[in-house]
C-alpha positions in Angstrom: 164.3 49.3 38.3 161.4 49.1 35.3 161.0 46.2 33.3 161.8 48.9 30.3 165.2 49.6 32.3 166.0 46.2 32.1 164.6 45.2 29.1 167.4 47.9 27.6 170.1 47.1 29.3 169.7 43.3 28.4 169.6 44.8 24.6 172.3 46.9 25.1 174.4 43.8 26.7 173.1 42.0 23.5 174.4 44.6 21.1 177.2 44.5 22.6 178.0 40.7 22.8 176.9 41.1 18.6 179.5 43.8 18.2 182.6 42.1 19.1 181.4 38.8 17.5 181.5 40.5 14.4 185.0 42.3 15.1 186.4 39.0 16.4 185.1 37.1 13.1 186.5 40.2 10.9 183.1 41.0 9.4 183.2 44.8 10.2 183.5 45.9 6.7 180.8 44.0 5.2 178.3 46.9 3.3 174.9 47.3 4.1 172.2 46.7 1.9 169.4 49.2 1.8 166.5 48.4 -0.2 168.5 45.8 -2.6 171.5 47.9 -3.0 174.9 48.0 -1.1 175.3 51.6 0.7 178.3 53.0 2.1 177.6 52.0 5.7 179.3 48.8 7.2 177.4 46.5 9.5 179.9 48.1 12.5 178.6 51.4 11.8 175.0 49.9 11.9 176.0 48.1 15.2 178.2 50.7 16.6 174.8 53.5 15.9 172.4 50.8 17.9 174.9 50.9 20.5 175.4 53.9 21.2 171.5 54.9 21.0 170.9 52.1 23.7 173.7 53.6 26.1 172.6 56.8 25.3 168.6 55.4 26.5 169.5 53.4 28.9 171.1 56.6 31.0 168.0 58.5 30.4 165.8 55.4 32.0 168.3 55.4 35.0 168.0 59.2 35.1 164.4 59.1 35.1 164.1 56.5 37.7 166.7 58.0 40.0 164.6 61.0 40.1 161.2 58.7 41.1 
């Protein structure tokens, strides 16, 4: 596998890890802050959007590489 293969999966795994430390220390519902003023996104949905972009990559690099 690519160094870019990897590289994302470690992120993903990171992401991940980041995640369920903030579930576990009930920060989930904390709002973003966009340019200086609070939004109505949490930082889950933040997390939970860089997570699923990352799975959603990392299947297209295995895909890709499968078909090399």
């Amino acid at each position: 596998m690519s160094n870019l293969y990897n590289d994302t999966t470690n992120a993903l795994f990171n992401a991940i890890d980041i995640k369920k430390t903030i579930e576990s220390n009930n920060l989930n519902n904390i709002k973003r802050v966009h340019a200086g003023t609070d939004n109505e996104d949490t930082i889950e949905d933040l997390i939970t959007d860089v997570v699923y972009f990352l799975e959603n990559l990392t299947e297209q690099l295995k895909e890709t590489e499968d078909e090399d």
